[in-house]
N, C-alpha and C positions, 0 to 999 in steps of 0.2 A: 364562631362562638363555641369555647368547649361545654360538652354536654359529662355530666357525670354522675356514673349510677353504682349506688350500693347494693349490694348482695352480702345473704350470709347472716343475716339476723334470726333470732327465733328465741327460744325459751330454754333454759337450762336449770338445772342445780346448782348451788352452793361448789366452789371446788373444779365444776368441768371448764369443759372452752368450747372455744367460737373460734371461725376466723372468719371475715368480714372481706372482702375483694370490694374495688371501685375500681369500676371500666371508664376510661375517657375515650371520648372521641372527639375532635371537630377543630384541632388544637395541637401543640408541637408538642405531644408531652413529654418525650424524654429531657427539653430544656427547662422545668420548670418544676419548682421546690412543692413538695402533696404533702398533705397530713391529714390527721384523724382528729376529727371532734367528736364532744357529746351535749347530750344535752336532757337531763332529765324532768319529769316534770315539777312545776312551781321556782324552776334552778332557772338560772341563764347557761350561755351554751358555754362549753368549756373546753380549754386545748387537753389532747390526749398523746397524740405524736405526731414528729416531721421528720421528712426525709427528703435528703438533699438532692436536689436533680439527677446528680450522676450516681446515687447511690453509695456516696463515698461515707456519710455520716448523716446519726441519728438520732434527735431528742425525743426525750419523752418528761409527761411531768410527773412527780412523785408517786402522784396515787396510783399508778399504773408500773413504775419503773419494777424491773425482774419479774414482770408476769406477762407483758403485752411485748411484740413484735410487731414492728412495722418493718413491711420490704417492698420492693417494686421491682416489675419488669419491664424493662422501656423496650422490648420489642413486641409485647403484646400488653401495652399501653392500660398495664394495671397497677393496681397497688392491690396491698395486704394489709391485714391487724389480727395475728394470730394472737388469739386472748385464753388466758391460762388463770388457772386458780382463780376462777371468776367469785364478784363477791356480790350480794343483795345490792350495794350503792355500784355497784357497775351499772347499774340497770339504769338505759335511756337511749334515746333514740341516738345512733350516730351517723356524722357525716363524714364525708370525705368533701376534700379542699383541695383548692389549685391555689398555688400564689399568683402577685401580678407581673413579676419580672423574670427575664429569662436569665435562666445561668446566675441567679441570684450567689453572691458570695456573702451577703447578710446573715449575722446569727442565729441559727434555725429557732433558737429560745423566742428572737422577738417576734415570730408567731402564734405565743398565747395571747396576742391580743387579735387574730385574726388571719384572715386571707380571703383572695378577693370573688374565686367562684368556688360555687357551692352543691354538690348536691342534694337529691331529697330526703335521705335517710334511711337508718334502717335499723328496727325497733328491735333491742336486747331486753329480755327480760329473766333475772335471775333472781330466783326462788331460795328460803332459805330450808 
């Protein structure tokens, strides 16, 4: 069973950044498609970015595109969410996410509607 923990949240201004790391363990992770959620309060949770197993390619969704980076290391079984020109609605908890197939060749896009482990999160809060 992969286990998956966020680090890297806290409280910023208007404008700075974050970067967010998710360690896995328990699990093959260099074979299998991570991404970033959020999920703020009264909201349902929402896709942010994905990254393709091999680290060959990247989505991201609009409200985030040209500020947010998403990257991975598959030898020390991390990912990333370097967050830039952060804004007040950035602000909510995020997750990191495993998909359920290995070496997934599937559209990284058709993970806004999910994936299938989860970690527990890690609370962004930006200030205007």
């Amino acid at each position: 069973q992969v286990q998956l923990v966020e680090s890297g949240g806290g409280s910023v201004q208007a404008g700075g950044s974050l970067r967010l790391s998710c360690a896995a363990s328990g699990g093959t992770f260099r074979l299998y498609d991570m991404g970033w959620f959020r999920q703020a309060p009264g909201k349902e949770r929402e896709f942010v970015a994905a990254i393709r197993w091999s680290g060959s390619s990247v989505y991201y969704a609009d409200s985030v595109k040209d500020r947010f980076t998403v990257s991975r290391d598959n030898i020390k079984n991390t990912i990333g969410l370097q967050m830039n020109n952060l804004k007040p609605e950035d602000s909510a908890v995020y997750y990191c996410a495993r998909a359920s197939s290995r070496q997934s060749t599937r559209p990284l896009r058709d993970y806004y509607s999910g994936m299938s482990d989860w970690g527990k999160g890690t609370l962004v809060t930006v200030s205007s």
